[in-house]
C-alpha positions as CSV (number, residue, x, y, z in Angstrom):
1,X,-16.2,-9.4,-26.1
2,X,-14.2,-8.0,-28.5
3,X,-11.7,-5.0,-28.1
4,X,-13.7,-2.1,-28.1
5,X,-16.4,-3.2,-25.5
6,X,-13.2,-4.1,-23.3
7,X,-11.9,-0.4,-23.6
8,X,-15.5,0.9,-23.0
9,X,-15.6,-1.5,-20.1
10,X,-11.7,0.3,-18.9
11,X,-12.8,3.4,-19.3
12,X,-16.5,4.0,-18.3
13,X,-15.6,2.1,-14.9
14,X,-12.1,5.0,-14.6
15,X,-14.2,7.6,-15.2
16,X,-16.8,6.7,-12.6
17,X,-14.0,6.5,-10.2
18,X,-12.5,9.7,-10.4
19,X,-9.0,7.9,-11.6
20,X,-8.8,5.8,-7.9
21,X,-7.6,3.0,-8.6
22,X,-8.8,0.9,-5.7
23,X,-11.7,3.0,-6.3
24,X,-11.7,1.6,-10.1
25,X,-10.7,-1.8,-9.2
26,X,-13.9,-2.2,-7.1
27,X,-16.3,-0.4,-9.6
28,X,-14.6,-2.8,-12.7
29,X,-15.7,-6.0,-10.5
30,X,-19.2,-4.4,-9.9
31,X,-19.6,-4.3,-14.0
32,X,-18.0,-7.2,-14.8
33,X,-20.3,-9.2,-12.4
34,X,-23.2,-8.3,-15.0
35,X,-21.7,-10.1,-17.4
36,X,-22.0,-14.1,-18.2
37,X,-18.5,-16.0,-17.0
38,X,-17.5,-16.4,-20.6
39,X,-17.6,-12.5,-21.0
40,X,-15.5,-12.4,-18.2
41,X,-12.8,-14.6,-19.5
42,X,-12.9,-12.7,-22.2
43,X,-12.1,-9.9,-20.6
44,X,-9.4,-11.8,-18.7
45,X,-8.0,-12.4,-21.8
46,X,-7.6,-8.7,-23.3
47,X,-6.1,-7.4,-20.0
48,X,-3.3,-10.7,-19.8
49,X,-2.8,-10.0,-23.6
50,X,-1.9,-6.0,-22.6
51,X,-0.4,-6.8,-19.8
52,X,1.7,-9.2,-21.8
53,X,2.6,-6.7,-24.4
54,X,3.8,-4.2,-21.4
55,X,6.3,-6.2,-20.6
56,X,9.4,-4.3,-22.1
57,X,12.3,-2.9,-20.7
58,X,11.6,0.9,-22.3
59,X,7.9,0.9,-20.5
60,X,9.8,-0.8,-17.1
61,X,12.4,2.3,-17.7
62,X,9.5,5.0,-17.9
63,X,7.9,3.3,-14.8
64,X,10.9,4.0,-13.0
65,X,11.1,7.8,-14.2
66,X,7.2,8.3,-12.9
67,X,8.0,6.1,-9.4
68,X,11.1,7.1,-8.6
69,X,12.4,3.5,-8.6
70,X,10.7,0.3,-9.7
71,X,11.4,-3.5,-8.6
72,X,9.4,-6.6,-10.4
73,X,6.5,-6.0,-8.4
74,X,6.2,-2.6,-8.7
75,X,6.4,-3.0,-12.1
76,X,4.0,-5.4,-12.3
77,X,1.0,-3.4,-10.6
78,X,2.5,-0.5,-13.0
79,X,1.6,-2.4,-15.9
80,X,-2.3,-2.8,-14.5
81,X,-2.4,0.7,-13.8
82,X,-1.1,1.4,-17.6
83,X,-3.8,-0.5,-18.8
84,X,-6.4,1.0,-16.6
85,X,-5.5,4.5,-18.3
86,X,-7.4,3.9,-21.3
87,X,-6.6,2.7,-25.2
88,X,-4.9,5.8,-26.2
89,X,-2.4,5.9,-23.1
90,X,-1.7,2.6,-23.3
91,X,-1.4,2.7,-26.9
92,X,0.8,5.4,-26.8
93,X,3.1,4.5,-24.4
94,X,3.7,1.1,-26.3
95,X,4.5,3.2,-29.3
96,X,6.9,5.9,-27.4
97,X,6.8,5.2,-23.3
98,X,8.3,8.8,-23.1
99,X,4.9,10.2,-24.5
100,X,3.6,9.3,-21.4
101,X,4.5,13.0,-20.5
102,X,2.0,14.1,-22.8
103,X,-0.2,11.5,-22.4
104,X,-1.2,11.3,-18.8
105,X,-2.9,14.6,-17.3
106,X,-0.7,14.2,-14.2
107,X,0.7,12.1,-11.8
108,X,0.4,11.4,-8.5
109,X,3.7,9.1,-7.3
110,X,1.4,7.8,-4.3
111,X,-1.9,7.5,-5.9
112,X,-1.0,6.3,-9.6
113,X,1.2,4.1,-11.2
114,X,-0.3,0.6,-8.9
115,X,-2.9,-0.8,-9.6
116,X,-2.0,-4.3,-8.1
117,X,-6.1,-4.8,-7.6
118,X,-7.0,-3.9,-11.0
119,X,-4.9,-6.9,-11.8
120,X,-7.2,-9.2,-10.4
121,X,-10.5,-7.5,-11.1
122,X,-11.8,-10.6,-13.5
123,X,-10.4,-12.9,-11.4
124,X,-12.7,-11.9,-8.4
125,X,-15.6,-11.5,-10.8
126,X,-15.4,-14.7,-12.0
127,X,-14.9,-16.2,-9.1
128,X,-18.4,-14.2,-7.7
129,X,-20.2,-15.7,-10.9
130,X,-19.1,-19.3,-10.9
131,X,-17.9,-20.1,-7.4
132,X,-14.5,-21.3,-9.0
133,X,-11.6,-19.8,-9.3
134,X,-10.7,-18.5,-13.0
135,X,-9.3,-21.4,-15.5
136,X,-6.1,-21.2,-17.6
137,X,-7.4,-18.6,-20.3
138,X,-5.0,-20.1,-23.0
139,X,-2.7,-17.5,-23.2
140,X,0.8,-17.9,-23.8
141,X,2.6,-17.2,-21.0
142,X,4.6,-14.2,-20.4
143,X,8.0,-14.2,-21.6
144,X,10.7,-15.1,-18.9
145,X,12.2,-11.5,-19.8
146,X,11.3,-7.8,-20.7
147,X,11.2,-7.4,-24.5
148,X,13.6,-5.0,-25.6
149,X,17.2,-4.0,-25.0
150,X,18.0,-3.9,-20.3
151,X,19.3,-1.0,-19.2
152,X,19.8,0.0,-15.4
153,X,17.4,1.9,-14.5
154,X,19.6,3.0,-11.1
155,X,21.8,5.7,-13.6
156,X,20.2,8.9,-13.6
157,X,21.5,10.5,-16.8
158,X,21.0,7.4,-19.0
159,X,17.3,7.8,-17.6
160,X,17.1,11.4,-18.6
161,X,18.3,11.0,-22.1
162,X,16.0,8.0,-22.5
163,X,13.0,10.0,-21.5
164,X,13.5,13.5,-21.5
165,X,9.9,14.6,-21.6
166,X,9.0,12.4,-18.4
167,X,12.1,13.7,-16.8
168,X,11.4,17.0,-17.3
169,X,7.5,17.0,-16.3
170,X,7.5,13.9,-13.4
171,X,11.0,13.2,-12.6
172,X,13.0,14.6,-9.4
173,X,13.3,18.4,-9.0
């Protein structure tokens, strides 16, 4: 599978949910259930890789403007639900996480922003194809910290001069 059918898989599978995530989450597994194990992996393996690449301390800082707040864990199911958004969000959010104010159509703080399931999508389709649970996809492992400069994400003004666009459309009134 190479990086374009992956995207087509992301976003065919959004579309048909209506931008659920649970919703999308269930409809990825149903698709990637058609496919052989080894297209599954290597679909594993393009989502790690993002997900891998998310791991910064500016995208953890926009996450925080869109959630109000956001520990390891939310973090974590933010970076799923980045990827589920499609190449160009997720593409552009690497390149400028304060674009995300352009990027996404809206935001709903309790709809978007997790999608913890999404995470395990090949996982559970694997597992449905093989019986087994998914092997070690050969990945280097994710770093033990964010890329990037830390900043506290718990000071308000260094937040809104960091990302003044997501401020101004998604942050607090």
């Amino acid at each position: 599978m190479d990086e374009t059918e992956f995207w087509e898989i992301i976003d065919s599978t959004r579309e048909a949910a209506e931008g659920d995530p649970e919703d999308h989450a269930d409809l990825l597994v149903e698709r990637l259930v058609q496919l052989d194990p080894d297209s599954v992996l290597d679909f594993a393996r393009h989502f790690e890789a993002r997900y891998n690449r998310a791991y910064r301390w500016d995208v953890w800082g926009a996450a925080a403007v869109l959630l109000g707040g956001a520990g390891d864990d939310t973090f974590d199911y933010f970076r799923c639900w980045l990827i589920a958004q499609g190449r160009e969000v997720f593409e552009g959010a690497m390149h400028d996480p304060d674009s995300l104010a352009e990027l996404l159509d809206d935001f709903d703080e309790e709809l978007d922003g997790d999608g913890e399931d999404l995470g395990y999508a090949a996982d559970e389709a694997y597992e449905q194809l093989t019986g087994v649970v998914t092997p070690d996809l050969g990945l280097p492992p994710q770093a033990a910290e964010p890329a990037g400069t830390p900043f506290g994400f718990d000071d308000d003004a260094a937040l809104a001069a960091r990302y003044p666009a997501l401020r101004e459309r998604f942050g607090p009134a």
